[in-house]
C-alpha positions in Angstrom: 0.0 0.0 0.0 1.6 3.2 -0.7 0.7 6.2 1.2 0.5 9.8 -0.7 -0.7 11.7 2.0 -1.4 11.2 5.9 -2.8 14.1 8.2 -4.0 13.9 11.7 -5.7 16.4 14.1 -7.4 18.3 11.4 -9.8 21.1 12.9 -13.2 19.7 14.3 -14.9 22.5 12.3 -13.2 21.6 8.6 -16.3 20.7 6.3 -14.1 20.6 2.9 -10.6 20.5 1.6 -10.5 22.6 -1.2 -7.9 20.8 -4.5 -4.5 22.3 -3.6 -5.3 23.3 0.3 -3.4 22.3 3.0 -6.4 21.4 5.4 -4.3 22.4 8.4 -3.8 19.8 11.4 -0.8 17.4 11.4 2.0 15.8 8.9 2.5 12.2 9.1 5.1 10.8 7.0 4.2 9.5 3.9 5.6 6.6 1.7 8.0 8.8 0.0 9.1 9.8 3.2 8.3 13.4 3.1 5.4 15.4 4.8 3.5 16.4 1.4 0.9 15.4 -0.4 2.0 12.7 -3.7 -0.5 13.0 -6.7 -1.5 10.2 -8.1 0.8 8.5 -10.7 0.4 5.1 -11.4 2.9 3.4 -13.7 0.9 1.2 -15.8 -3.2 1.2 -16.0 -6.3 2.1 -13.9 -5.7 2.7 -9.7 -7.7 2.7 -7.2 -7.0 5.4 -4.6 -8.2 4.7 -0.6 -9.0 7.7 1.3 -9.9 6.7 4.8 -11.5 9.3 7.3 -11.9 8.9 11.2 -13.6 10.5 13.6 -11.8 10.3 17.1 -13.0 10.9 20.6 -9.2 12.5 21.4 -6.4 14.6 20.2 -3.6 12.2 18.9 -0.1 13.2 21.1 2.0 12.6 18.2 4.6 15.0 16.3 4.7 16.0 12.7 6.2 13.0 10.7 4.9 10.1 12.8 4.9 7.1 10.6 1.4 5.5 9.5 1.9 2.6 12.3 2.2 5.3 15.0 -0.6 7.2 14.1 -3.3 3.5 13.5 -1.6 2.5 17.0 -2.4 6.3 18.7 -6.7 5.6 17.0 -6.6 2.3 18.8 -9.5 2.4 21.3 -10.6 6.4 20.2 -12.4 5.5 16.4 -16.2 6.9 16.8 -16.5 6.6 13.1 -14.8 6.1 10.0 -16.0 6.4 6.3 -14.2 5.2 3.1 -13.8 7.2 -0.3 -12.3 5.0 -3.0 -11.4 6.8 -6.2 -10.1 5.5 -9.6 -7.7 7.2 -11.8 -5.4 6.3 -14.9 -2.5 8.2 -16.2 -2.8 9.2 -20.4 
């Protein structure tokens, strides 16, 4: 699984992320290893892109660029909800 993009803590009041906004809260590190978002780019045909959203009854205590393990091991026990957006995308 390869990992463009993980943010935690985002603002309880953020109702939309806007293409190219930054919607605020934390950095986790991301497969490339950097803080930022990684378009889509898939090598050969069709993708299919995961975006995962949770709702958590807590603040996570973690610092910008916690790996993707630290943050799933941080939710444990706090998940009120979660929702799945799957999106499909081929480069031409």
């Amino acid at each position: 699984m390869w990992d463009h993009w993980l943010k935690f803590n985002l603002p309880a009041t953020l109702t939309s992320i806007e293409e190219g906004e930054d919607p605020g809260g934390v950095s986790g590190t991301n497969t490339s290893g950097d803080l930022n978002y990684g378009p889509p780019c898939p090598p050969d045909k069709e993708h299919r892109y995961f975006f995962y959203l949770y709702s958590l009854d807590t603040i996570l205590d973690l610092k910008e660029g916690a790996t993707k393990s630290e943050i799933k091991k941080a939710m444990q026990e706090h998940i009120l909800q979660k929702t799945t957006l799957v999106g499909l995308y081929e480069r031409r």
